[in-house]
N, C-alpha and C positions, 0 to 999 in steps of 0.2 A: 855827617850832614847835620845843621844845625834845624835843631828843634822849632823854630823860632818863623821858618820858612812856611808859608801856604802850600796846600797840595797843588795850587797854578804853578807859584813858583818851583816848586821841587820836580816837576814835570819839564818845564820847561830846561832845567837844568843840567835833566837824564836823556829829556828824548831829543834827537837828530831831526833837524827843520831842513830840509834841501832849499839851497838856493837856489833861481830860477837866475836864466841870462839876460830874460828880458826883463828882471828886477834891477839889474847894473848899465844894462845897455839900453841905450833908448831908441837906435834905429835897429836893434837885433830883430823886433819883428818885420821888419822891412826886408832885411835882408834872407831872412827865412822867406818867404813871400816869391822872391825874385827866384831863390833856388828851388822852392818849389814848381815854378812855371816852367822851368828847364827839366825838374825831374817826371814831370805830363808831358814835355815834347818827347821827353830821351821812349815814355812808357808807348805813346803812338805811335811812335817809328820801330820800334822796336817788341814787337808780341810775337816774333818769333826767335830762336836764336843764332839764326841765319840773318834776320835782320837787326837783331842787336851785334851783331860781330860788324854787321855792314857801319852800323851805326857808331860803335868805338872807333872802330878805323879812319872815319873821316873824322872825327874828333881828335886824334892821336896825329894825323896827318896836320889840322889845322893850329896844333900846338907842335909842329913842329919835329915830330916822331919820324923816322926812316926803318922803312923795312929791313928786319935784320939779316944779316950775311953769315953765315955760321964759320965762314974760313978766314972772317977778318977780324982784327984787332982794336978795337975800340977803347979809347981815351976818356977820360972822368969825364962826366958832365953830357956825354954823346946819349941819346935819348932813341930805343931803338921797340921794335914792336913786332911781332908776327900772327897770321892767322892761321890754324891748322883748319881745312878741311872746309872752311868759310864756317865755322862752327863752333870754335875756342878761339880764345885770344889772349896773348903775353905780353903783356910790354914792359920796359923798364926804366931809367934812368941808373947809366953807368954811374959809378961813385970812387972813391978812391982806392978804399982796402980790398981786396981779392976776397972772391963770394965765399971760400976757403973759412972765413974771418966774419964770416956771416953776413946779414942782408935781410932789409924790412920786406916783408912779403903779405899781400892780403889775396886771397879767394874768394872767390864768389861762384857761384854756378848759374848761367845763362838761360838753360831751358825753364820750360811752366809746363804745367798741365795743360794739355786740350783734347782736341779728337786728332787723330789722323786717318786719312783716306786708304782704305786698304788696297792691297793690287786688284784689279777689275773690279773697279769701286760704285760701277753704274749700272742701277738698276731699273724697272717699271713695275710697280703693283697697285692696284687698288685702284688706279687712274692718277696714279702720282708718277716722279722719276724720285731715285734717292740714292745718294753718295752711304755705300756703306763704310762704319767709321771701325775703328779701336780706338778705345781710350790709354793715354799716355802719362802717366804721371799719377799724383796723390787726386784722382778726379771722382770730386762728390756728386755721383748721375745724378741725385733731384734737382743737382741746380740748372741743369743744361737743357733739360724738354723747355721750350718756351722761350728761352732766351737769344735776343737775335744775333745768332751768326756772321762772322764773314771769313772768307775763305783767302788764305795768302799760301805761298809758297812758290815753286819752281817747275816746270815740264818743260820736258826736252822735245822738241817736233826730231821727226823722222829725220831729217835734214843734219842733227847735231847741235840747231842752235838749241838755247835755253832763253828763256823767258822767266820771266817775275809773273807773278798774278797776285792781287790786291782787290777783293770785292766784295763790296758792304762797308766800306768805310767812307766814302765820298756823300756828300746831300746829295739824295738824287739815286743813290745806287740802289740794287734792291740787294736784301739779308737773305739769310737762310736760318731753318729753324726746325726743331725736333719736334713732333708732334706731340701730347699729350692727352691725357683724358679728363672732361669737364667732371666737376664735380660730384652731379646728379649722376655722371655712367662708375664711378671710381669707386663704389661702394665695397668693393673686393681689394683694390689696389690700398684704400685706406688703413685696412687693418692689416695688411704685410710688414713684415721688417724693410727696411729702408732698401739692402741690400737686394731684395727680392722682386719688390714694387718696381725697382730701377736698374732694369735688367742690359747688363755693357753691348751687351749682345743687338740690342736693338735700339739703340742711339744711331740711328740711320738720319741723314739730314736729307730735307724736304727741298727740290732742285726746281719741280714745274710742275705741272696742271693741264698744259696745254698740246693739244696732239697735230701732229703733222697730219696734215687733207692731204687726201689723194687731188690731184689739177684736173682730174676730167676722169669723163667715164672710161679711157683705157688705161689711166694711171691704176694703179693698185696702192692702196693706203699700206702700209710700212706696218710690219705684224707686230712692234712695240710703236704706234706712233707719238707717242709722249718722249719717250726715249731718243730717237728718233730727232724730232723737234730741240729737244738738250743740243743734242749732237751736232745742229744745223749752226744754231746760234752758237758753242764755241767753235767751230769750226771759223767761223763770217769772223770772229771777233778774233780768235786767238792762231788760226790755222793750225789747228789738231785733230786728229781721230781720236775714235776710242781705244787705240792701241796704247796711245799717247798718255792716259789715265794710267795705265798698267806701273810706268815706272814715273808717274809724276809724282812730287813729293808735297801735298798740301795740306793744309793743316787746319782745322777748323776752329776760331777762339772766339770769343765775346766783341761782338761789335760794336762801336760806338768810343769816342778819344773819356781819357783818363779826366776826372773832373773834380773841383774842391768840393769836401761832403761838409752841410751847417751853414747856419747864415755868418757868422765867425769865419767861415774859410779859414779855418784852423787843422781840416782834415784834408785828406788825400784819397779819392775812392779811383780804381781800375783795375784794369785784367791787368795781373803778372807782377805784382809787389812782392811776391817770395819768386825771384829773387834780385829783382830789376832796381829795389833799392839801395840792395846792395852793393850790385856792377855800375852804379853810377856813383854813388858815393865816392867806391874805391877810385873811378876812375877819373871822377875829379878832385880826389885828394893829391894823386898822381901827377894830374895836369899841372896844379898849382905850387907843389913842393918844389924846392929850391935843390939841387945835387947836394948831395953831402958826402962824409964819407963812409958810408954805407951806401952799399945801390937799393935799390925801392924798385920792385915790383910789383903787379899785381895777373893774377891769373883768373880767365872766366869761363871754365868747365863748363861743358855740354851731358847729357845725362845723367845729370843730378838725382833726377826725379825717376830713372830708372838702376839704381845701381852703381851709375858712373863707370860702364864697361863701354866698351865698344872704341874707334880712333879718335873721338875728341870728348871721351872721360878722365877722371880722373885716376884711373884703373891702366888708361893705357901708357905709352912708353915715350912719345914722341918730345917729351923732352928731353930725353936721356942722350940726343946728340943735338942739344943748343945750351945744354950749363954754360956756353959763356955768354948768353943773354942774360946775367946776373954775376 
């Protein structure tokens, strides 16, 4: 190195300067911008991973995708997809060379953290009603007392049908929320370990307030009438009992759609970015490649955040009889 150089210049001639895309492109922030607005819709359709499986599917259907056939033969170029359990999802683009000869593959894993509703999940104390939860996943309890809930998933009424349920997310709908201790009463909760203060155990969500009236003096008021009252209201709205909670499958996450964080709009804030950025990316890298000869896959595991056991982890078997969907 010649002597002759300044320490600017001798720096600059060792250390590695990253170039940036939107230094060469000039509409690259535009087009970051557009895909960002698609990866906010894909995150509020999609905070569960029952309804992100729903949600790649009609995307994979509107590019064109056919549900795959395990007994049939498919030709380069043929674009095929399946969902095990409504909870993982495959898809691929056949290619020329036999999977034998290898094949692009990306992963992602579909679930998040939240709460789920345990079996007999409805309670009454204190002159409240409350969903007791489990937490699911890597979930840090200081963040969840306070924060407004909404409740999505599936129950099945006595009859067999199934249903969706979605609420807290619409203007107008009302949240759900964990209760907390102010300040001035927390003087013991303060000085705890984090672990301690925010005990899984009592992450119970906050459902009503309001108790069922007895109609007259030979009515008898209902010995939980808060409870009771719960009960009324989804009964009118969803036509379920309390039995109905036992095996219904709902989930409790962060309410409110996914939003740009800064006045820049250069950031991305919402519930379920590990690992919702992922299973979009992949799955419109997917959408937009061209066949080649390699086939391209991508796979989106359920139970990430526990292990990856159970029918739609990555632990279990079920693809062990569709290798020719690659």
């Amino acid at each position: 190195m010649s002597e002759k150089l300044t320490a600017k210049e001798y720096a600059e001639k060792l250390l590695y300067t990253p170039e940036y895309a939107a230094d060469k492109q000039a509409d690259v922030k535009e087009k970051a911008a557009a895909f960002a607005e698609g990866y906010k819709k894909f995150m509020d359709s999609a905070k569960t991973e029952r309804e992100a499986a729903v949600v790649s599917e009609q995307m994979l259907l509107a590019a064109g995708y056919k549900a795959f056939e395990p007994k049939k033969a498919y030709a380069p170029g043929e674009k095929v997809y399946f969902i095990q359990e409504n909870k993982a999802v495959v898809a691929a683009t056949i290619g020329q060379k036999p999977y034998e000869e290898g094949f692009r593959l990306v992963i992602a894993h579909i679930d998040c953290p939240r709460l789920d509703l345990r079996p007999n999940p409805l309670y009454e104390s204190d002159h409240m009603s409350y969903f007791r939860t489990h937490y699911y996943g890597g979930v840090r309890k200081y963040q969840w007392p306070t924060t407004p809930l909404a409740l999505h998933g599936v129950i099945v009424r006595e009859n067999g049908e199934s249903i969706s349920v979605t609420i807290g997310e619409k203007p107008g709908e009302p949240v759900f929320c964990i209760a907390d201790l102010l300040p001035h009463l927390a003087q013991k909760q303060v000085t705890q370990p984090v672990s301690e203060a925010f005990e899984g155990e009592k992450l119970n969500i906050i459902l009503g307030h309001s108790p069922k009236a007895a109609k007259g003096k030979k009515d008898e008021a209902p010995k939980e009438p808060i409870k009771a009252q719960l009960l009324e209201i989804l009964n009118k709205k969803y036509g379920i009992t309390e039995e109905d909670l036992i095996t219904a499958e709902l989930q409790a996450v962060p309410a409110g759609p996914a939003r740009f964080v800064g006045f820049d709009k250069a950031l991305v804030g919402g519930y379920g970015q590990d690992d919702r950025i992922c299973v979009f990316t992949a799955l419109e890298a997917l959408l937009e490649a061209e066949a080649t000869g390699r086939s391209m896959a991508v796979i989106f595991w359920d139970k990430e955040e526990i292990g990856s056991d159970g029918a739609t982890g990555a632990a279990s078997r079920f693809m062990q009889d569709r290798k020719s969907v690659v």
